[in-house]
N, C-alpha and C positions, 0 to 999 in steps of 0.2 A: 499626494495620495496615489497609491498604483490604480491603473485602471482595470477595473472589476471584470474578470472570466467567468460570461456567464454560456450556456451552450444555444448555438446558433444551427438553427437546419444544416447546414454547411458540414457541422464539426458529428451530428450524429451521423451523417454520409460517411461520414471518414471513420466514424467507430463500425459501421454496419459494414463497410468494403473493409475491415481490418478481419472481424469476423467470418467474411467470405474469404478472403485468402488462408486464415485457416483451416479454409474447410468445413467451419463449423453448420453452417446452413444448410450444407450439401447435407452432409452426414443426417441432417436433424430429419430432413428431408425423407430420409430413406427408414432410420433408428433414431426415433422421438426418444429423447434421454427427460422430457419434463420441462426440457428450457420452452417451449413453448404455454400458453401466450411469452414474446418475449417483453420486457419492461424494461425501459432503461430510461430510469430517471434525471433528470437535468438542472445540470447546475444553474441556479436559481438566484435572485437578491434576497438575502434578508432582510427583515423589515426594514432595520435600521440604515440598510442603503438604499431602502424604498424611499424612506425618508431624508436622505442625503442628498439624493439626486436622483427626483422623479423623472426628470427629462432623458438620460441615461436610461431608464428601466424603458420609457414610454418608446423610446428608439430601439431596444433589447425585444419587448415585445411584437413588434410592428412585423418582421417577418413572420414570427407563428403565427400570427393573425391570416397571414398570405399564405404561408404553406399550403400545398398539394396533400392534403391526410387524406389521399381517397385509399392508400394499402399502410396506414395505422390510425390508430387513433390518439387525440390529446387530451392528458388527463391535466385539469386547470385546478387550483387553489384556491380558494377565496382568503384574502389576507385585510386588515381592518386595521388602520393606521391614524390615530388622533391628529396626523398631520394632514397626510396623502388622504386619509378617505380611503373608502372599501375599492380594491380591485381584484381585478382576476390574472393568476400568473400560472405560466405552464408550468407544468411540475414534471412530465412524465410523459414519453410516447412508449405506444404499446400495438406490438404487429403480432397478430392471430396466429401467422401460420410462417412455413419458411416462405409460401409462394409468395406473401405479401414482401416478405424482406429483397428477395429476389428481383419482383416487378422493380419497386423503388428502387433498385440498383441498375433497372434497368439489364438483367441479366435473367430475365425468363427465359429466354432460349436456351442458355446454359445450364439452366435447371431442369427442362425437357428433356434437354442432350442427355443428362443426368442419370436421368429417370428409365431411359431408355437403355443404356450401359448395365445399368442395373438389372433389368428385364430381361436381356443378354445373358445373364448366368443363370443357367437351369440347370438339371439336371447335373450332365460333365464338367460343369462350369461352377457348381453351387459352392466348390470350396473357393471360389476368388471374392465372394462378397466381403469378406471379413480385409482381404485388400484394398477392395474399394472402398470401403467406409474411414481407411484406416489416411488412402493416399486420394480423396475424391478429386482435386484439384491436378494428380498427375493422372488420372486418369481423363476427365476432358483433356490434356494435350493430347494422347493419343484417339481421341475420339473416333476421327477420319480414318484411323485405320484399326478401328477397335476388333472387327471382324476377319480382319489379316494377321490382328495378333492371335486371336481365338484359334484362328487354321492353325497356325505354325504349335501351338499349346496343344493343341487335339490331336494332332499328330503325333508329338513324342510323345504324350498320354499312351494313344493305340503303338506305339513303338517303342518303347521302353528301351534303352540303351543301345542304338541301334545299330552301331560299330560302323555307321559309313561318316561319310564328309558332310555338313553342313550343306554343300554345292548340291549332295546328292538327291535334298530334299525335293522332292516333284510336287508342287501345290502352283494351282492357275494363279498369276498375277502375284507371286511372291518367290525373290530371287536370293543367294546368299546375301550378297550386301542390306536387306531389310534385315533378317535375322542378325549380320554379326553386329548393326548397328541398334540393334534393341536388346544385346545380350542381358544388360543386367534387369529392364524389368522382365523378361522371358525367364531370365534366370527365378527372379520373387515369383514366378506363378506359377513356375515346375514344382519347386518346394512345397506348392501348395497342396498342385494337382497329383504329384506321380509318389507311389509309395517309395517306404525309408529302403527299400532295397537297389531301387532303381537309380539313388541318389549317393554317388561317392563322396560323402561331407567334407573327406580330409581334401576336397579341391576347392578351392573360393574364388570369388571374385572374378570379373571378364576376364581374365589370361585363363582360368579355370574352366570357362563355360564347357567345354567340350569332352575336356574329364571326367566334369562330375557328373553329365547328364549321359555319360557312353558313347559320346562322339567320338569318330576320327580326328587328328589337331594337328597341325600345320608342323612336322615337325623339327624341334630343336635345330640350327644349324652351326659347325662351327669353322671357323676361317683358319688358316694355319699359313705360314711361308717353312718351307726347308732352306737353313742359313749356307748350307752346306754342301754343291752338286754333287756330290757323291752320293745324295739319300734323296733324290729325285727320284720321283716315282712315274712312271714312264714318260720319263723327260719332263712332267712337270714340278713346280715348285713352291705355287701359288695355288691353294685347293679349298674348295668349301664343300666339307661334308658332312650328312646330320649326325647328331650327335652320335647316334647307336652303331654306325661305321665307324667313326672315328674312336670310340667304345672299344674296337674290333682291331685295329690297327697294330700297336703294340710296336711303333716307328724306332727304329735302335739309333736311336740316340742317344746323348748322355747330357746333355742340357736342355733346359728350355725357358724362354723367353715370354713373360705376359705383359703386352701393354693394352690399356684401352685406349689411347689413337691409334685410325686406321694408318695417316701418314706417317707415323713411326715404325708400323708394323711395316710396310710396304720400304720404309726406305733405312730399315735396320740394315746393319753392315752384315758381309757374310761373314760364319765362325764355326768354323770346325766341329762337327757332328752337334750341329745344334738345331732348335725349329725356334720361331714365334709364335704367339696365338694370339689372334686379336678376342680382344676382353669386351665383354660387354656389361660394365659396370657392375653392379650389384646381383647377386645370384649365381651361383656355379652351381649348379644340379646335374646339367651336364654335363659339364667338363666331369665332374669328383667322377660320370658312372666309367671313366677310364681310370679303369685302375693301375694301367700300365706305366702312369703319369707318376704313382706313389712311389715310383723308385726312381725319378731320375731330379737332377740338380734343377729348382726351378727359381729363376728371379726374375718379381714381379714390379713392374713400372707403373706408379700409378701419374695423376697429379698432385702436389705438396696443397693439402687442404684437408679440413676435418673429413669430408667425404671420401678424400681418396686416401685416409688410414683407416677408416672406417670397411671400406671397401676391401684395402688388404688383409684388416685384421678378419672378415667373413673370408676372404680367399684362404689364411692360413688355420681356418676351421677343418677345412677340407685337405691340404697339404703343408700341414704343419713345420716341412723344409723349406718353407719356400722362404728365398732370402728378398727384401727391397733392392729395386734400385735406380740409384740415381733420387730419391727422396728421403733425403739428409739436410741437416741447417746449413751444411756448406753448400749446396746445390742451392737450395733458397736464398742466402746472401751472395751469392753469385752471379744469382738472376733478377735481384730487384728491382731494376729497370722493366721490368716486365710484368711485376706484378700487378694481379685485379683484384678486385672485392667479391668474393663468395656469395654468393646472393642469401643461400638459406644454410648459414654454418652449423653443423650439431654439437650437442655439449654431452653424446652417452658415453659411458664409460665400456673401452675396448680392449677385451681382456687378451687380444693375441697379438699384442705389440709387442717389441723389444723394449729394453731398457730404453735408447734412444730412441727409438720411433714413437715412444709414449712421451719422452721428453717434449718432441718437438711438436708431437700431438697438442700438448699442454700447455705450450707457447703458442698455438695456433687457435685456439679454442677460446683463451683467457684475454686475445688480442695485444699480446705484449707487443707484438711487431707493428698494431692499429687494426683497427677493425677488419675482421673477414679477407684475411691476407690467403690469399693463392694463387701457384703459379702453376701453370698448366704444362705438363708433361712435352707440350710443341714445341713451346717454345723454350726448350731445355738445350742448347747448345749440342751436336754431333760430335764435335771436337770434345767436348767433357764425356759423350758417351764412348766416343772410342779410349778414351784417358780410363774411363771405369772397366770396362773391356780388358783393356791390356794388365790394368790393375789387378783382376781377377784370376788372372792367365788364360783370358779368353779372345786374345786374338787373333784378327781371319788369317787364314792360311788356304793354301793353295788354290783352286777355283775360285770366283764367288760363285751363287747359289742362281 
């Protein structure tokens, strides 16, 4: 016979701290929803295992008899058994209020703290309640500096899009690094606080914070090599500039090279009126605002993996010339020795592949080669890159770069 689940002081601790983590005590605290008084009933014997095994129920009982019920009360049973005889069995604790559930948690303070955050939003502040009730348990972690977030808040409130830097902000005892490291809830409280004008929606998420609230933002940068010394630009070769110069440039050349390693980029071969650009994986917003780019011949390097055709097919959104290279199934059977396992391989469907590159896509995705098969653009042999090179009619001539 299994042994009988009945509920032990122990197990409603553990329902009542389940409760608190979600919030719910905090919240009741502030916005009585009715669950108060709270009742939570307990699993109990029925007669028939009163009868079965009185010594089991008389061991079952012996703690509630001991319980601490000074913050609930115990509601008892009388149950009447031709065998056992008349007893009394818990049936039920019942706490008044949240403070009681609180105390027995031994989290009164918490509930002070609570209380106090709450008391906090007046006035300029009154449309944050509906977050706090929403988030009560991330607001205690920010407790300690509840009043540092309220400045940084009231601020761009009285400042509405304010067109400077983050750095620029002037408040006692608060520096960039507190704000850019609380972007995202600063972010939930501006939405809260500042009108639909002040808020550019089409910007999300922390890389966005400074867009959509009219901040200054750290901008864009892009890395380049010229393959080529003859397009050196005052004598250098190696250049990082943001994006809206690079924008502005209009480099006469007639190739161009994208890889996302930097080692590649840096030890690409020279080649005749060409550049590189080192890639920074996912996202070309920048690169696409050169539009001087849409005219010249561009082949792009990724790694052989669902991310990095993934990655090309969004590149060739933007530059629909651009050809691969060096990520073909002969590169990949070439380099097996080398290959690793994809930690988090994707399975969407990528509309700007070639016939082959969706083949191989397909093969890579489906794991016909084994699981999470990818090789990494590093370690892709120089000697096959100069072999693709030549193949192209793209190799170096006169200087290198």
């Amino acid at each position: 016979m299994s042994k009988p689940v009945w509920t032990l002081p122990a197990e409603l601790l553990a329902e009542l701290d389940k409760r608190w983590q979600r919030g719910q005590i905090l919240t009741e605290s502030l916005a009585p929803s009715g669950l108060f008084p709270l009742r939570i009933p307990l699993k109990s014997p029925s007669p028939a295992q009163l009868a079965a095994d009185f010594t089991a129920v008389q061991v079952w009982v012996e703690p509630w008899l001991a319980v601490d019920a000074k913050h609930f009360a115990v509601e008892w049973r009388d149950t009447n058994h031709r065998l056992s005889g008349r007893n009394r069995l818990p049936a039920a604790v019942v706490f008044d209020k949240p403070d009681n559930v609180a105390a027995y948690l031994k989290k009164a303070k918490e509930l002070a703290v609570f209380g106090q955050l709450a008391a906090s939003l007046v006035d300029d502040f009154a449309a944050l309640r509906p977050w706090l009730l929403k988030y009560p348990l991330r607001a205690l972690e920010h407790a300690d500096e509840w009043q540092k977030l309220l400045s940084v808040a009231g601020w761009v409130v009285e400042h509405p899009r304010p067109g400077i830097y983050l750095r620029q902000i002037s408040l006692p005892g608060i520096d960039s690094k507190f704000i850019e490291s609380r972007k995202k809830l600063l972010g939930e409280w501006l939405d809260l606080l500042l009108p639909a004008v002040a808020i550019d929606t089409a910007q999300t998420g922390v890389a966005g914070f400074e867009a959509r609230y009219g901040f200054l933002a750290k901008p864009a940068t892009i890395r380049f090599r010229l393959l080529d010394s003859r397009l050196r630009i005052a004598g250098l070769s190696d250049l990082t500039v943001t994006a809206g110069e690079f924008a502005t440039l209009n480099l006469p050349v007639k190739r161009v090279f994208v890889t996302e390693n930097d080692i590649n980029g840096l030890a690409f071969p020279s080649v005749q009126g060409s550049m590189v650009i080192f890639g920074r994986g996912y996202g070309f917003d920048a690169l696409a605002k050169a539009e001087w780019l849409k005219n010249k011949e561009i082949h792009y390097w990724g790694d052989i993996d669902t991310h990095g055709f993934a990655i090309l097919s969004q590149f060739r959104q933007h530059f629909p010339q651009a050809q691969s290279l060096l990520m073909d199934e002969a590169t990949l059977i070439a380099h097996r020795s080398q290959w690793v396992e994809e930690a988090s391989p994707i399975n969407a469907e990528l509309a700007y592949l070639t016939v082959d590159e969706g083949a191989l896509y397909d093969v890579l995705r489906d794991h016909r080669y084994g699981r999470g098969v990818r090789l990494e653009q590093e370690y892709v042999s120089f000697a096959l890159l100069s072999e693709r090179l030549a193949a192209l009619d793209l190799a170096a001539g006169g200087e290198g770069a």
